[in-house]
N, C-alpha and C positions, 0 to 999 in steps of 0.2 A: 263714287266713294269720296266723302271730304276728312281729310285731315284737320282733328281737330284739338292736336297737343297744342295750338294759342286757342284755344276758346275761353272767351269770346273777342279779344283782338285779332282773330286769324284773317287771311285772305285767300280766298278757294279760286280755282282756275276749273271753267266747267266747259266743255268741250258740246260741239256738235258738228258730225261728220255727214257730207251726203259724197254718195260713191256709185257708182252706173254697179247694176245687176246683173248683166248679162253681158257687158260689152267690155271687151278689154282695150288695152290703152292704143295698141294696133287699131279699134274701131272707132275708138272714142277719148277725148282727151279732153278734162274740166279744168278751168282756170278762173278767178275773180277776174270783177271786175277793173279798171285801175282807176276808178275813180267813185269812191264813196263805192265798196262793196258790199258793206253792208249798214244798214239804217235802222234805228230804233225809234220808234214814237216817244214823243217829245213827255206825254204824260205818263208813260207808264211808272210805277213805282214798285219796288219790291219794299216789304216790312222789314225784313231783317240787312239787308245788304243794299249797299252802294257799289255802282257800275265803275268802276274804272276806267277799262278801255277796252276794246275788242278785237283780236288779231287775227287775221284772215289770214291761214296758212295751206298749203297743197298737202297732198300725201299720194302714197299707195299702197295700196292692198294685194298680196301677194297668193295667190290659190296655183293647185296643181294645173290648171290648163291656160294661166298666164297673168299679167299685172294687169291690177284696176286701178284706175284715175280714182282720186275721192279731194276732195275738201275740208278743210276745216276751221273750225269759227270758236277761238278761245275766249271765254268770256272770263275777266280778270275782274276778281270783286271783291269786295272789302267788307265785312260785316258792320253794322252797327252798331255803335257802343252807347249812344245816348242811353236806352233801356237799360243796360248792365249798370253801367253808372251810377245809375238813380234809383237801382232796387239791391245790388248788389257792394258794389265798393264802396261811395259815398256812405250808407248807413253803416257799415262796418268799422269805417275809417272815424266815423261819429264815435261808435261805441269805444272804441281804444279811446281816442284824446278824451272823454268823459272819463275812462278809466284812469286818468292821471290827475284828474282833480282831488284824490285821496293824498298825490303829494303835497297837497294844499293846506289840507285839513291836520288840527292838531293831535298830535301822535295820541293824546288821552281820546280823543271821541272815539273809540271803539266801534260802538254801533253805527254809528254813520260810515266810518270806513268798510266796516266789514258790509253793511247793505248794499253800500254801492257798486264794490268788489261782485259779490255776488249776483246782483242783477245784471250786470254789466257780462260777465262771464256768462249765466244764462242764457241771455238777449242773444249773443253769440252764437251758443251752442244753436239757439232755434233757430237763427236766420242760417245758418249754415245748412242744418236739415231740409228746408224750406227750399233753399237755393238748389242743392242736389237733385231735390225730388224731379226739378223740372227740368235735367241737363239731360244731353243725349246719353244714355250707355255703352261706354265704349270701355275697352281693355287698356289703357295708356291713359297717365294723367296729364289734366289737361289746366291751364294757365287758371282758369278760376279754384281749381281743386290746391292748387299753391296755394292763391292767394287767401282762399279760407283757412286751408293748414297755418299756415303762418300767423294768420292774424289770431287763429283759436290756439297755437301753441307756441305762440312768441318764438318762432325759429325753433320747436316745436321744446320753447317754455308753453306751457298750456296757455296760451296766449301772453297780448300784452296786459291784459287783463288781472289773467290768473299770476301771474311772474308779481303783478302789485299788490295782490294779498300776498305772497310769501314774502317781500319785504315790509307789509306791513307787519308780517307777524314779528319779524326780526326786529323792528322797530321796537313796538310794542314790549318784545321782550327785554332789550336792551333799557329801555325806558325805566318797568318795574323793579328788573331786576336789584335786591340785596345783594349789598358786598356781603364778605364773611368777617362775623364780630361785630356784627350792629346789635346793639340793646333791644331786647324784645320784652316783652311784660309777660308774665309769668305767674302762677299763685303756689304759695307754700304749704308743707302737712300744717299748717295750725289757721291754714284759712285767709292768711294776710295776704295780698298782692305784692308782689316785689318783684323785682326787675331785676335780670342778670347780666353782667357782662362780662366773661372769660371764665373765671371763676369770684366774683363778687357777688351779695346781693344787695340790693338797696331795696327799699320802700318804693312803692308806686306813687306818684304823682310829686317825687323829690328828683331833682336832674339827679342825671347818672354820671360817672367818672370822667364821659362821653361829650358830656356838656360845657362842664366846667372843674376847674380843678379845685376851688373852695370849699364845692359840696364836697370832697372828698374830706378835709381835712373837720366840716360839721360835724359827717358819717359819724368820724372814728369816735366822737364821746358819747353815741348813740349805744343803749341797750341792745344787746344781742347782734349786734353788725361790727364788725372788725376789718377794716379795710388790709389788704396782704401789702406791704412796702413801704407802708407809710407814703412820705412827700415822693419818693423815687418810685412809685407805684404812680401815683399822681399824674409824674410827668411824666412819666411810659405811656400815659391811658391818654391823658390828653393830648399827646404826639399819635397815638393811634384812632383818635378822634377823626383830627385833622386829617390824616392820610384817608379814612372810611366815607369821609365826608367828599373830601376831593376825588376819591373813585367813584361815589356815585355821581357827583356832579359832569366827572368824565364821562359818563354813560348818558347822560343825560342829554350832553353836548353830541357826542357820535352818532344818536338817535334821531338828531336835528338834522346833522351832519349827511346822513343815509336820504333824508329825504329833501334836502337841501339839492344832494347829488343827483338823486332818482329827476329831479326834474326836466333836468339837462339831457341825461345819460338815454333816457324812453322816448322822449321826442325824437334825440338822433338818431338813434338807433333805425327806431320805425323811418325816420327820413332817410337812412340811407339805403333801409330797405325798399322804400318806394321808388327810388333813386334808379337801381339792378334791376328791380322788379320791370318798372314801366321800358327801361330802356330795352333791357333782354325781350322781350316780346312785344316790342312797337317798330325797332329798330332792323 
């Protein structure tokens, strides 16, 4: 039986006993040699595991009509990691840092973040299934079963992957996002296009109160438009200009801001994950 909650850094101790059948320690009594007890040929190789060392210890065996001499020969070994490396972590470890190229990229390309997002999350998802299919089944989880969890659910954010579309989206949103009381275009019951803001309306393709406070004071000798305040309407609208304008450019900057930070924050994170990770099961 191997214990295999480090797999694949684990190291397994495999035993082999020889013990007299018939003869108890009264008839018979085994002992190693004390020099070079036991020998391995120089070629042999195992595929998954490296030898470590091998301990020649005594024992005995204990039955109803008396004690048996036996022997025993621990073999102390280390599995292989080159394989896991090169099919398992390394490609994984690929796909997260490619995941962080979206903090790269300008918060408008849309399609390009969200592709990358997603293929990236995919690629995951499969090499995970892939990697499972070929592990032993056993009841307890085991150090690679971590290390895909974590890496598909980012400390189980659905990865480091998935964790960078949902700040893309917050990005994104924070980006387009309208304050409240911006001038939007609009058409009236007589057909004309005009643009509203609060309760005003202006003609379309004439700045708004929003823009400039001159057009306001043009408006007022326009047919059928009556601006509400007069000059003190004016400069209510163009101080609330100002402020609408500086929220969104606040937003615009925060937006930067998030992916400015994400660059820093997902690299360390995952580096101090690897950090626990490797030491708690190599150590």
């Amino acid at each position: 039986m191997m214990e295999l909650s480090k797999f694949p850094l684990d190291s397994q101790v495999c035993t082999m006993e020889i013990a007299s059948f018939s003869k108890t320690m009264k008839e018979l009594n085994l002992s190693w040699k004390s020099d070079a007890p036991i020998k391995m040929y120089k070629n042999m190789r195992m595929p998954q595991f490296e030898m470590e060392e091998i301990v020649p210890t005594t024992c005995q065996e204990s039955f109803q009509i008396g004690n048996y001499s036996c022997l025993v020969a621990e073999f102390h070994m280390r599995r292989a990691i080159g394989f896991h490396l090169v099919q398992s972590y390394l490609p994984t470890t690929l796909i997260v840092v490619i995941s962080w190229v979206s903090f790269w990229m300008d918060v408008d390309s849309v399609p390009g973040r969200t592709t990358l997002g997603v293929t990236t999350l995919l690629t995951v998802s499969s090499k995970s299934s892939g990697i499972q299919a070929g592990l032993p089944q056993v009841s307890y989880v085991k150090a690679i079963d971590v290390w895909m969890e974590l890496v598909q659910q980012h400390l189980h954010l659905q990865a480091f992957v998935f964790s960078a579309l949902l700040e893309f989206t917050l990005v994104n949103y924070l980006w387009r996002r309208r304050p409240m009381g911006e001038t939007r275009a609009s058409t009236g019951s007589n057909g004309n296009c005009i643009r509203s803001s609060h309760s005003q309306k202006f003609p379309c393709g004439t700045p708004s109160p929003n823009e400039s406070k001159t057009v306001v004071a043009s408006l007022a000798n326009s047919p059928g438009l009556t601006p509400v305040g007069g000059a003190d309407a004016a400069g209510e609208q163009g101080s609330m200009s100002q402020v609408m304008r500086a929220f969104k450019q606040t937003n615009k900057i925060r937006a930067r801001q998030i992916d400015e930070y994400c660059r820093g924050i997902f690299p360390l994170f995952f580096g101090l994950f690897n950090i626990f990770y490797w030491c708690y099961y190599l150590l």
